[in-house]
C-alpha positions as CSV (number, residue, x, y, z in Angstrom):
1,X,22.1,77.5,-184.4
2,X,18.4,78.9,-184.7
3,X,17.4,82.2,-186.6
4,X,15.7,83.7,-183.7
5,X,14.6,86.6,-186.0
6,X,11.9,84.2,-187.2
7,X,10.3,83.1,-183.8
8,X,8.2,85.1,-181.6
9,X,9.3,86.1,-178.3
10,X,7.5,83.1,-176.7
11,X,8.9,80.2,-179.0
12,X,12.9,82.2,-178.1
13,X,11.8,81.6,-174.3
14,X,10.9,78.2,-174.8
15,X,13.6,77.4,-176.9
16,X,16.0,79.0,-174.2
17,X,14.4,76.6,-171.1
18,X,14.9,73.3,-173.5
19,X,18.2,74.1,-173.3
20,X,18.6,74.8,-169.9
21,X,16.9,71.9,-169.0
22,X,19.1,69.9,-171.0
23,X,21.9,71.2,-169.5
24,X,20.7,70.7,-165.9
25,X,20.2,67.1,-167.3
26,X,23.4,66.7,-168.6
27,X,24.8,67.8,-165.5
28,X,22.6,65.5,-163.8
29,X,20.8,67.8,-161.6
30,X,17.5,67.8,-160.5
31,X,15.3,70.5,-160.7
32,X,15.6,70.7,-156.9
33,X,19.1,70.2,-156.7
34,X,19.8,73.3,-159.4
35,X,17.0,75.6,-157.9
36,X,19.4,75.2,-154.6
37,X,22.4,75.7,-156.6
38,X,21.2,78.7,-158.2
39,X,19.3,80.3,-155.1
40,X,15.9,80.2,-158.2
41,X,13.1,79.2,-156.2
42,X,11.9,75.2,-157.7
43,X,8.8,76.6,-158.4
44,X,9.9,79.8,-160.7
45,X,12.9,76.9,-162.2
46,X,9.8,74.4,-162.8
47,X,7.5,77.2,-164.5
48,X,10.5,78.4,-166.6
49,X,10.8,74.8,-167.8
50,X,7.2,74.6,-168.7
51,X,6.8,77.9,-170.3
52,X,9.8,79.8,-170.9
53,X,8.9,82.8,-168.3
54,X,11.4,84.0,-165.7
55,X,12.9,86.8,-164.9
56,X,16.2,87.9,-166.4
57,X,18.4,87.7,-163.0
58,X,16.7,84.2,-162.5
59,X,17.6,83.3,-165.8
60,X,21.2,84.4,-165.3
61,X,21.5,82.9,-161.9
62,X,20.6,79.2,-163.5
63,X,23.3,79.9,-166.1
64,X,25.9,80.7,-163.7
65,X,24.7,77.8,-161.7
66,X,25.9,75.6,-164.5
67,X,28.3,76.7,-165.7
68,X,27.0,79.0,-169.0
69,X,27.3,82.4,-168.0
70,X,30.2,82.4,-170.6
71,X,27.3,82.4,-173.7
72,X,26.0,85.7,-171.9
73,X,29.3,87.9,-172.7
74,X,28.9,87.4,-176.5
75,X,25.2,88.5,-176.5
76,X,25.1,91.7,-177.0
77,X,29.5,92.3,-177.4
78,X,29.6,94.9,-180.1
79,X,33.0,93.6,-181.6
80,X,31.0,90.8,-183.0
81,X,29.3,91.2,-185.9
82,X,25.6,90.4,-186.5
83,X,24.5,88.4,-189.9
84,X,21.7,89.6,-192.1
85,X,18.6,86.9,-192.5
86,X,20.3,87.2,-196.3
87,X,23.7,86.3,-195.6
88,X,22.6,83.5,-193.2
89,X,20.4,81.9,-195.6
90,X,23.6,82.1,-198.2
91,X,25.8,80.2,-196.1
92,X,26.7,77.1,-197.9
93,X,24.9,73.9,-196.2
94,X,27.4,71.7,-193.9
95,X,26.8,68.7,-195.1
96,X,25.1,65.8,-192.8
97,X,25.7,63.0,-193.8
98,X,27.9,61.2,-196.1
99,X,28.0,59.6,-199.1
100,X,27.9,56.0,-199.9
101,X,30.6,55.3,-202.5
């Protein structure tokens, strides 16, 4: 999970088309084939890959397109209650890795 209280707006945007793009390729989809899918032109869907800009109905379209409009009804769902920075940084650390015994 990222702390996107510590990124600007820019590196959020990026961050949000790598993962995107990852699902488009995990779905096996070309750009083509999801800017089709998605009725997102293939040039805003490749400039969204590149820099993280779009517009916000674009951006939903491509989620709905694959299948990830789900992540959209927590975003702003005010039963769910947002962590400090503190209490984040608190958390105990999962561990990794284990241990050789």
């Amino acid at each position: 999970m990222n702390v996107y209280t510590i990124l600007s707006p820019q590196e959020v945007a990026v961050d949000l088309a790598k993962r995107v793009r990852q699902r488009r390729l995990g779905r096996n989809l070309t750009q083509a084939g999801l800017a089709a899918r998605s009725g997102v032109s293939f040039g805003t869907l490749k400039k969204f890959e590149l820099s993280g800009s779009i517009s916000l109905v674009s951006f939903i379209r491509l989620l709905v397109a694959l299948d990830e409009e789900a992540g959209l009804e927590r975003l702003l769902d005010p039963n769910v209650q947002d962590a400090t920075l503190d209490q984040l940084v608190s958390k105990p650390k999962l561990r990794e890795r284990g241990r050789l015994t």
